[in-house]
N, C-alpha and C positions, 0 to 999 in steps of 0.2 A: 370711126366717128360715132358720138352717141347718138342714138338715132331719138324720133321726136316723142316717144314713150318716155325716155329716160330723162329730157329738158321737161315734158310736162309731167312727171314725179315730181322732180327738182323743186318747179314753181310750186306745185302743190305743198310739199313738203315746206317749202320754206313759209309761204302764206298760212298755212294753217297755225305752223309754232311761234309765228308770231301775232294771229290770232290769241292763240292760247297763252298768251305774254302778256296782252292789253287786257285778255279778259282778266287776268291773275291782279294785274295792276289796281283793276277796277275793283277787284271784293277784296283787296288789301287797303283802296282807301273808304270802301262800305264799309270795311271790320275794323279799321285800325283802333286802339285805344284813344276814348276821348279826352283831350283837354279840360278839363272843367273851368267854366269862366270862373268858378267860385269855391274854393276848398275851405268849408268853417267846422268848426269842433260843435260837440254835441249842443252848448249854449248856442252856437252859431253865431262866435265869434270870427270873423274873417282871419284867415292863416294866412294865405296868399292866393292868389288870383292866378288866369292862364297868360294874362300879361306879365307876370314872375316871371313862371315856366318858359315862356319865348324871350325874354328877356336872358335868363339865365343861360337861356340854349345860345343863345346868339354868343353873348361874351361866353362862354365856354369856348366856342368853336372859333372865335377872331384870337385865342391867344394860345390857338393849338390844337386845340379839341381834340381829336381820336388821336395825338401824338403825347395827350395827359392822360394817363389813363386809358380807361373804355366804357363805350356805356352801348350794354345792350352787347355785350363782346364782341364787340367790332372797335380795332383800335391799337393801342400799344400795349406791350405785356409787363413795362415793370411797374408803374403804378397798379394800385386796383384799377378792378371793373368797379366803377362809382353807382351803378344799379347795385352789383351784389353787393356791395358793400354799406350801400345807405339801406337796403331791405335785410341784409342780416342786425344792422343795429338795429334798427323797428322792431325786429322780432326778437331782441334780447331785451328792451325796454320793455314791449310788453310779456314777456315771460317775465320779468321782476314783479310785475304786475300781477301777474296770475297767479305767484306764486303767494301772492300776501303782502308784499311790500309797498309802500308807499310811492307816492311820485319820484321825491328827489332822490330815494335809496333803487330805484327802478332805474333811474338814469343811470345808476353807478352799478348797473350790474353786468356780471361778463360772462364771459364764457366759459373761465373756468369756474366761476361760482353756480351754474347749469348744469357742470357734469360731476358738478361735487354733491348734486342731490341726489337721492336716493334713486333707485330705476322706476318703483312706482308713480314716486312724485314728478318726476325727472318727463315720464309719460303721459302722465295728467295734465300738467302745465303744457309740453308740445302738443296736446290736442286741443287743449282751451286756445293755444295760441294760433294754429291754423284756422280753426273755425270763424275766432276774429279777424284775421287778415285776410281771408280768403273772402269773406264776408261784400259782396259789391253794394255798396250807399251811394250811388252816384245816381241821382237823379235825373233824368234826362229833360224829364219838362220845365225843370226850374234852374237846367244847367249847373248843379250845385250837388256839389261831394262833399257828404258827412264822414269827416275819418273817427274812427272807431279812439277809444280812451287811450289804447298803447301807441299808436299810430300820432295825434294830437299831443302827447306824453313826449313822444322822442323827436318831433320836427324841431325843437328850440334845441335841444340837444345836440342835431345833427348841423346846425346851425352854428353853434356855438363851436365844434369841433371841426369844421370846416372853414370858418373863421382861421380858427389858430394856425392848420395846417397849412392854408394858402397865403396867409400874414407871413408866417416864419417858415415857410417851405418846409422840403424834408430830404436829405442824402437817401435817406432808404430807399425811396420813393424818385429819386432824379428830378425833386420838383423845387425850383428856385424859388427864395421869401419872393415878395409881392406879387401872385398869381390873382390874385384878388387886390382892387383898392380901395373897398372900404366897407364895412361891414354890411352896408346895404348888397352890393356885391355879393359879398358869401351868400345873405341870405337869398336872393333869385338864383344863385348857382346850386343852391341847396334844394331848392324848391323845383328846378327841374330833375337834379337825381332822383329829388323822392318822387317824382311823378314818373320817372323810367320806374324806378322800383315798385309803384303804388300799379302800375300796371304788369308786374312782375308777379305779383302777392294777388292778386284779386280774378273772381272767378268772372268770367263771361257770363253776359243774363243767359240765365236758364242753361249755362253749363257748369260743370263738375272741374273745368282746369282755368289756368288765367289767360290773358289776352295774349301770353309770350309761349302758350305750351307749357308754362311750369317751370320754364327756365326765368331765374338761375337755380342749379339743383340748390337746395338748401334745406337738409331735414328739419330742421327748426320752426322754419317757418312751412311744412307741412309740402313743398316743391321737392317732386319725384316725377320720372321721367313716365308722359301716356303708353299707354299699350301700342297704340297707332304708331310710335316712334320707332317701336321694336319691330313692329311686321313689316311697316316698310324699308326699316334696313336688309329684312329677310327678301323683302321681293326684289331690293338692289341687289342683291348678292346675285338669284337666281338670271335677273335679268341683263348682268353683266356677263353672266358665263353661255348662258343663250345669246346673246346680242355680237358675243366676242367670237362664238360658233360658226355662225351665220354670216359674220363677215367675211372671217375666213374662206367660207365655201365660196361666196360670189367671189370672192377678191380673186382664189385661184381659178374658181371656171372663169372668168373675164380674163384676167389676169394672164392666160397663156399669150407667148410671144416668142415667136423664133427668130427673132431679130436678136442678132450677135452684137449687142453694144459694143461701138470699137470709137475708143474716145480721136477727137481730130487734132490733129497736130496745134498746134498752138504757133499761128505767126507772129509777129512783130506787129503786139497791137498802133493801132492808127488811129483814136480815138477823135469825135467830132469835137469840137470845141466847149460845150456843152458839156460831154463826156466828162472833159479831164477838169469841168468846174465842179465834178463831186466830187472831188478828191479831198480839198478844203471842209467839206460836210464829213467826211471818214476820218478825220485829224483832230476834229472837236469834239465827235461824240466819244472817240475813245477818251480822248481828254475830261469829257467829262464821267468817261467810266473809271478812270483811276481815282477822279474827284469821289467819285461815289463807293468806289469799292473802302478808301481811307477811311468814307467817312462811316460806314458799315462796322468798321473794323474798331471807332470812337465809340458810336454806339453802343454797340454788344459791349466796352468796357465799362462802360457807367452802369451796367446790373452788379458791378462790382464795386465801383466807387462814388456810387451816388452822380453830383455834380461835378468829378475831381477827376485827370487824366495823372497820374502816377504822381500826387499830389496838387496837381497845380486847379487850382479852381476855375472851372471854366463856367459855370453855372451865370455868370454874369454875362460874358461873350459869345458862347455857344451850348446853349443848356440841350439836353435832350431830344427835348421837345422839337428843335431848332436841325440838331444832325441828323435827328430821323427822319422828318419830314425833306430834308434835301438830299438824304440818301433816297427815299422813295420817288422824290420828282425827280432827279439826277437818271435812275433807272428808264422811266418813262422818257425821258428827254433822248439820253442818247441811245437809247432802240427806236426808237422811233424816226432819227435822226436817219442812223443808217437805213432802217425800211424806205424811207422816205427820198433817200439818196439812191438807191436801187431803182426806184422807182424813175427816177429820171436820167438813171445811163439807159436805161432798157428800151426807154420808147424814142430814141434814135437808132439803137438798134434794129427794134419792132419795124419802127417807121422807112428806114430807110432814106431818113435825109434828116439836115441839121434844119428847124425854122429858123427863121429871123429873128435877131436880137435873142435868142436863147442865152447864150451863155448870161450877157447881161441881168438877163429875168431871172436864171437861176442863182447867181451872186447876189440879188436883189433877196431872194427867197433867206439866202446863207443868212443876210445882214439881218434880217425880222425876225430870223428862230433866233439867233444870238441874244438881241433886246428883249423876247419874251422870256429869254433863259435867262438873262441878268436881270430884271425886273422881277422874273416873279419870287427868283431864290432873295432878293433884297425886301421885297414886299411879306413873303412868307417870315422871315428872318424880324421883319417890323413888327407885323402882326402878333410872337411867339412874344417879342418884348414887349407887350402892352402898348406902343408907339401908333396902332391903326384897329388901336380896340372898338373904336364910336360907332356908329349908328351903320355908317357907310365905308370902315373902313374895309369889308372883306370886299369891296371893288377891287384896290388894287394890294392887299393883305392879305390875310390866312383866312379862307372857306374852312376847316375844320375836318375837309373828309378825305380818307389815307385814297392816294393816289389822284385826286384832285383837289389838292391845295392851293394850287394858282387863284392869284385874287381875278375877279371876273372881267377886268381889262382886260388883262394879260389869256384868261382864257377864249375869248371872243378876239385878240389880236392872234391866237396859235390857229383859230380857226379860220380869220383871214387865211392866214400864212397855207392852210392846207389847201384854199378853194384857191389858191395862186399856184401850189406843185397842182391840183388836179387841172387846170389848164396848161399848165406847163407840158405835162404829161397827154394828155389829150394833143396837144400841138403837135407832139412829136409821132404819136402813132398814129393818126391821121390820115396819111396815104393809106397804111395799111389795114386799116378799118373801111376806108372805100375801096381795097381791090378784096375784103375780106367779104363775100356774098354771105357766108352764113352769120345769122345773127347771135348765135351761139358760139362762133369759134374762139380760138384761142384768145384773138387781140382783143374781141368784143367782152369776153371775161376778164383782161386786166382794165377794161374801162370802168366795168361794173364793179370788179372789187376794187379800184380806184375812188371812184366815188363815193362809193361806203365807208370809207376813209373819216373825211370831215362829219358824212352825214350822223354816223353814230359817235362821234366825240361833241358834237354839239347836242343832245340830250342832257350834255353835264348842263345845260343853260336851264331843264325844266324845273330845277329846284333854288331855293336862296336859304341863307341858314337862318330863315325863320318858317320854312316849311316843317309840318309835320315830319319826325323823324322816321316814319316809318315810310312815309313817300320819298323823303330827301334819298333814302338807301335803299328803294327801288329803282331810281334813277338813277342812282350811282351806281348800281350795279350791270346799268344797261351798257355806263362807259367802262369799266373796272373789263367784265366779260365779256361783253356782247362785243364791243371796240376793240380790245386787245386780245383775247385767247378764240375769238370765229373769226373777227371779221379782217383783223390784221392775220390771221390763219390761212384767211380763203385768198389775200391778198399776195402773203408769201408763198404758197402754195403754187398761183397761175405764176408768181417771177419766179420759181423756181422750175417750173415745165419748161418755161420759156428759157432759162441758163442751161439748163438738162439739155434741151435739145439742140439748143445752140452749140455744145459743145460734142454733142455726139452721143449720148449716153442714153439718150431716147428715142425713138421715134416719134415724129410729131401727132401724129395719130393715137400712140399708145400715152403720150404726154393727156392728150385731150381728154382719153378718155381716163384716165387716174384721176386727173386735177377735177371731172365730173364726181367722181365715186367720193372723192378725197370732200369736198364742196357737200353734195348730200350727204355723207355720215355727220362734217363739221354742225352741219346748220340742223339738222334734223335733230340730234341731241344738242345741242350746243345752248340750241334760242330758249328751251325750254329751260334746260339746265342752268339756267340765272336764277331759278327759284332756291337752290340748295343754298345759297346765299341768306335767306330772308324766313330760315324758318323758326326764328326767335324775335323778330321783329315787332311783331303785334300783328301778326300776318295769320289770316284763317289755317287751318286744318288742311284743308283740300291743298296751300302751296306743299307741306311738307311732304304729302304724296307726289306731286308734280317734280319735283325736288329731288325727292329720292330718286323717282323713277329714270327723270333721264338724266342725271347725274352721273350716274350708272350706266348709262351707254354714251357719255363724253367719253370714258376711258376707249370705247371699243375702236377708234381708228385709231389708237393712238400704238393698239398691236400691233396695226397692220403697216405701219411706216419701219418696221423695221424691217420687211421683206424689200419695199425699194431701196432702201439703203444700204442691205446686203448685196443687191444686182450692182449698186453705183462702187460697192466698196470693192466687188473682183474684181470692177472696169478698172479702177485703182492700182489694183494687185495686179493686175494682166499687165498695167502699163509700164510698172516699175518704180522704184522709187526715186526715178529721176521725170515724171508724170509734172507737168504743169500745174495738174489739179489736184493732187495729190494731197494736199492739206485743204484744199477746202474741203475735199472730199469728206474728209476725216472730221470736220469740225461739223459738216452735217450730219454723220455717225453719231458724233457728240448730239445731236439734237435729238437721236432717235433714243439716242440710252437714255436721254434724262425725259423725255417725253414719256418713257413707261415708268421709270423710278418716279423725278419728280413729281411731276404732273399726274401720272397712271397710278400706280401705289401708291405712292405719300397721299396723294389727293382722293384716291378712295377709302386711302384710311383714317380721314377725319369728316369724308362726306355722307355716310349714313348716318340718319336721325338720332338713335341711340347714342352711337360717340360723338356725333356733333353735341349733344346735350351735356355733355360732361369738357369735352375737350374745347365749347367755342372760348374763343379769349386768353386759349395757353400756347405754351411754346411748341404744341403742337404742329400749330398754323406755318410757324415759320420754317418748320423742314418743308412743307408742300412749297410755300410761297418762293423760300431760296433754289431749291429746285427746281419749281416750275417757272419763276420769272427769269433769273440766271441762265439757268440748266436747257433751256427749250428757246426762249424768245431773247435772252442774250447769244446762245450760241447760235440763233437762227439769223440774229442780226450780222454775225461778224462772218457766219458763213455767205450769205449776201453779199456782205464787203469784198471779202477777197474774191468770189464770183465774179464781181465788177471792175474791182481792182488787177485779176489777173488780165484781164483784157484792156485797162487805160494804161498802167505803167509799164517800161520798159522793161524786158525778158533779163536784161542784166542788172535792174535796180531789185530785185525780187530777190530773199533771202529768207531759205525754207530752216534756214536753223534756228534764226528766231521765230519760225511761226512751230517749228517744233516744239520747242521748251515751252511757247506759250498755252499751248494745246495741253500739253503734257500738267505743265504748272496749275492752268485753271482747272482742269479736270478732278487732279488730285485734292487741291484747296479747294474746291466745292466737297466734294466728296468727303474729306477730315471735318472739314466744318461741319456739316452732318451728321456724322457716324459720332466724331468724339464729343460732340458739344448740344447742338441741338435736340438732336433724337434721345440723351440720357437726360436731358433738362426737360425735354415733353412728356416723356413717359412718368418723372418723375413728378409732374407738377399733375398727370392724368391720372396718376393713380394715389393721389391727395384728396382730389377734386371727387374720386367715384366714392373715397371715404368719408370725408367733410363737407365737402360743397366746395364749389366756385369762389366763395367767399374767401377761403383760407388757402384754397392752390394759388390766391392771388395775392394775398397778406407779403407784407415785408418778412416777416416769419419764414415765409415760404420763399421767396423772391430772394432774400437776402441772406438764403441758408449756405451753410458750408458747401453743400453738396452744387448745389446753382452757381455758387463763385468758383468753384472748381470745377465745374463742367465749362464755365466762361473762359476761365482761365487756358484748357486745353484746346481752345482755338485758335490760340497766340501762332502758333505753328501753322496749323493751316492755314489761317489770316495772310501770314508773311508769303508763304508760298504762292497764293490768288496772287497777293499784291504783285510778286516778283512778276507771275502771270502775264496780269494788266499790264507792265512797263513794258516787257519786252513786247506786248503788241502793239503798244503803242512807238516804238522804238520802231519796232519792223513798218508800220506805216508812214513814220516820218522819215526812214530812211528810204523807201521805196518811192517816194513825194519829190523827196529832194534827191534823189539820185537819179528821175527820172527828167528834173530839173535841169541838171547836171547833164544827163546826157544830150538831150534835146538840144542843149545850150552848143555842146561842143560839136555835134550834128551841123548846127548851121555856122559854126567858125569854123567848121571844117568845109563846108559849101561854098562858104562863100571865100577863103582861100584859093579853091579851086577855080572860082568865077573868076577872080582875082589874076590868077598863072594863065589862063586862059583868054584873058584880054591883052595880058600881056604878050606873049607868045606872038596872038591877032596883029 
């Protein structure tokens, strides 16, 4: 049992890094880039106001927003990053400028007329042009931004070309005509790109880089990556291999245990009433994991055919914008679903009795996640068509930000729905939280990370999509990490002791004291490490440090899960392959592999400073993202399932050859997706970007190249193989549903036959 040193670490540890969150919060909204209520030209002609700029952010984000594009690289990857991309035209406009040229012939200059001049002019012009852009005229006492002659030069410009492209859409681009309706429109959507970019381009008072760090890289306009970018990816490196050291040592001095794991036979589960109404929750979310794996598979084919699925034009029915965003809440929906379903077989277990009206309350819960899942994929879908663009449509329409889309009913009714499972859940462990004296033990920790549940997914509520964006993705990122990769971590983690032990595989002792160790590494790196998120943001200096550093020690538990799942896998192997648990075992294995891959390497090789600076915004993101959300917290979820499931359904509805192929199926289709597609499409868009800039790794040029279509292409395979995957577990759960149906059924006509010969008999 951990004794009261190790609970008052814990509380230490966790208070202080969330100290050190609030405080980071706070000098991200002292430093953020300001707004300027007033942006006029040298004459001090009004351009546009910070009423544009919130204007334009708002309708950006009600018809999609980080699902068009990116701004600030956070977002989707086959449009531009609309920052890099409105500050490299600025800074082409004024290099026509510099060089000699006039206004209207300075508008019509490119880039290959920049590298067709000579290398001394070529470098005289790039330093006239950084000096001007880098240049900060933002007055603060009169609230008023003077933009420099190239800058005032290319706003109408950028205007007029933004205009065309959101009027008549673009295949290259996956962006359907009427994104914009009416040229007032383009120009407030214009006027907040150039304001991410004008805070892109421009130096901090009384510093030497801009409000983003210098991101996006862009030689051009004079953006190259800080020194501080580069040392603190050095001190990551150091302090993941110390950090990863050091784990180790405690894990194995604590870690000894002569307890001979010997798994417990498996009886003929008897589930409470309550119990066998998750089952319903296990049959939707996979359902809606097939929904989402298809539409994953739509997706990634439009970096090939624009708006068009093997000719057919979808761009009117379901544009991009539209599959990605319900592939992203689809994800969120059904892990969550199953966590959430776990959670309420457990605490009759835990508890040791059924409450009253339970099952009811639980079906009650089934029927609200469903309406919040039908409502908000309907609302998000509205939103993406122009249908809830107005003032107040991101209520129940599209918010704008990747993984909280949900219009703000629908996400204040999911948080209803959560503070209904945490009483639920509370109800059922209840006895065993009063015969449990310690206030630390096992049950008393799934109350606590029960709670934490709703508490950190209601954070999404602290911003509205007219908050500053550099706040709005502070908070987002408190639900994005802190919600889903700690605190649904610390959550799965106590129901996983809890299964562990219940089935024999632990001692409850040794359970306690892992799920302590497991809880401090999660939260001691974890709270802090939401800053690697924010260090292009308009976010101080000091996050990128914070960021680095314990970024770099999220990896280090993530080593140390593979030593429990080596103990859990001989308990496996000792049993035989006729083990009851046998495949979930296995699918928790799966958790621990993709835990170091995705999550562990993928995720530290796009989270030091230096490659984050080049790689945010590329296809890099999505080898970590498919990996770690997939590979860790999908396999985490459906390892939970069958946990729960091998103890509500019946011993003969249960059928390990479909959970075989499924095991097998997803594993490899994750894995091909990856190797053949992904990782040759990131490295190849990262080693554009370390050449050109951001700018041009993100151009249709680049996006729509032969090599990117045929990296797309060779997914096709792997795609079908997941897909096969998904069916067959969704096949093995609906047969283990309804076979368990089936037997119960013929159980009691067989009983009651008997009742029957027996009166008679009488």
């Amino acid at each position: 049992m951990p004794s009261h040193r190790t609970r008052a670490v814990l509380l230490f540890v966790v208070v202080a890094a969330f100290s050190v969150l609030i405080f980071g919060g706070a000098q991200i909204s002292r430093y953020k880039p300001p707004i300027p209520g007033r942006v006029v030209d040298a004459q001090g002609q009004v351009i546009f106001t910070a009423e544009d700029v919130v204007a334009g952010q708002k309708y950006y984000l009600s018809r999609g927003g980080q699902h068009v594009g990116s701004i600030l690289g956070h977002g989707a990857y086959l449009a531009p990053d609309w920052t890099a991309d409105s500050l490299h035209r600025t800074a082409l406009v004024t290099a026509g400028l510099a060089h000699g040229l006039d206004a209207g012939a300075a508008r019509a200059f490119t880039q290959a007329d920049l590298e067709a001049l000579d290398a001394g002019e070529r470098g005289r012009v790039q330093a006239l042009v950084k000096d001007e852009l880098h240049r900060n005229r933002y007055d603060a006492a009169t609230d008023t931004l003077t933009l420099s002659r190239g800058q005032a030069t290319a706003f109408p410009t950028l205007v007029a070309y933004y205009d065309q492209l959101f009027q008549k859409g673009s295949d290259a681009m996956s962006i359907p005509p009427g994104f914009v309706d009416s040229p007032e429109r383009a120009r407030q959507v214009t006027a907040f790109y150039f304001w991410t970019a004008w805070s892109g381009m421009t130096d901090r008072p009384g510093e030497t880089f801009t409000y983003t760090a210098n991101w996006p890289f862009d030689p051009l306009a004079g953006n190259g990556p800080l020194p501080s970018a580069l040392i603190w990816s050095i001190a990551s490196v150091l302090l993941l291999i110390a950090g990863t050291g050091l784990a180790i040592y405690f894990y194995m001095r604590n870690g000894e245990d002569e307890h001979r794991p010997e798994l417990a036979p498996l009886a003929e589960p008897n589930p409470t009433p309550s119990q066998r109404a998750t089952l319903p929750f296990f049959l939707i979310a996979l359902v809606l994991f097939v929904l989402q794996a298809a539409l994953g598979s739509l997706t990634g084919h439009y970096a090939v055919e624009g708006n068009k699925f093997f000719g057919m034009d979808l761009g009117g029915i379901l544009p991009y914008a539209a599959s990605r965003t319900w592939h992203l809440q689809l994800a969120v929906f059904w892990i969550a679903t199953c966590w959430l379903a776990t959670g309420l077989f457990i605490g009759p277990a835990v508890g040791g009795v059924e409450p009253k009206a339970q099952k009811a309350l639980v079906l009650t819960l089934l029927g609200a996640l469903v309406v919040v899942v039908v409502g908000s994929l309907v609302g998000t879908w509205a939103g993406i068509q122009g249908k809830l663009s107005g003032e107040n449509g991101w209520l129940i329409g599209h918010q704008g930000y990747e993984y909280i889309e949900l219009g703000r009913v629908w996400q204040v009714a999911l948080i209803a729905g959560m503070l209904l499972w945490l009483v639920l859940v509370y109800r059922a462990i209840k006895p065993a939280l009063q015969k449990e004296q310690d206030k630390g033990g096992l049950t008393h920790l799934l109350l606590y990370a029960s709670v934490s549940i709703p508490l950190f997914y209601s954070v999404g509520l602290f911003y509205t999509p007219g908050t500053h964006i550099a706040m709005a993705d502070y908070w987002r990122w408190w639900v994005v990490h802190l919600w889903v990769e700690n605190f649904f971590e610390v959550f799965a983690t106590v129901a996983l002791a809890f299964v562990l032990t219940q089935i024999g595989a632990v001692k409850s002792s040794s359970a306690l004291k892992a799920t302590y160790f497991s809880i401090l590494l999660y939260l001691g790196s974890g709270i802090i490490g939401t800053f690697h998120h924010l260090y292009f943001t308009g976010s101080p200096l000091m996050i990128t440090a914070l960021g680095a550093t314990f970024s770099a020690l999220e990896v280090v538990p993530l080593t140390l899960l593979g030593f429990e799942v080596y103990q859990n896998l001989k308990v496996a192997k000792l049993a035989g392959n006729q083990s009851p648990y046998r495949w979930p075992l296995y699918f928790f294995t799966a958790v621990a592999f993709w835990n170091m891959i995705g999550a562990g390497v993928f995720g530290f090789l796009i989270n030091p400073p230096i490659v984050l600076y080049y790689a945010q915004g590329l296809n890099t993101t999505p080898i970590h993202s498919h990996g770690a959300l997939f590979g860790v917290y999908g396999f985490l979820a459906i390892a939970l399932m069958l946990f729960s499931m091998r103890h509500t359904v019946r011993k003969a509805a249960w059928d390990d050859r479909l959970l075989g192929f499924a095991f097998w199926a997803l594993n490899l289709g994750l894995a091909g997706m990856i190797v053949l597609s992904l990782l040759p499409a990131g490295f190849y868009q990262f080693a554009i970007a370390i050449k050109h800039g951001i700018w041009y790794a993100r151009s249709p040029e680049v996006t729509g190249s032969s090599f990117i279509h045929t990296a797309t292409w060779l997914r096709v395979f792997p795609d079908v193989v997941f897909d096969a995957g998904a069916l067959a577990l969704v096949a093995f759960v609906a047969k283990a549903i309804f076979g368990d149906l089936a037997l119960r059924r013929k159980e009691r006509d067989d009983s009651s036959t008997r009742n029957g010969s027996l009166k008679r008999a009488a």
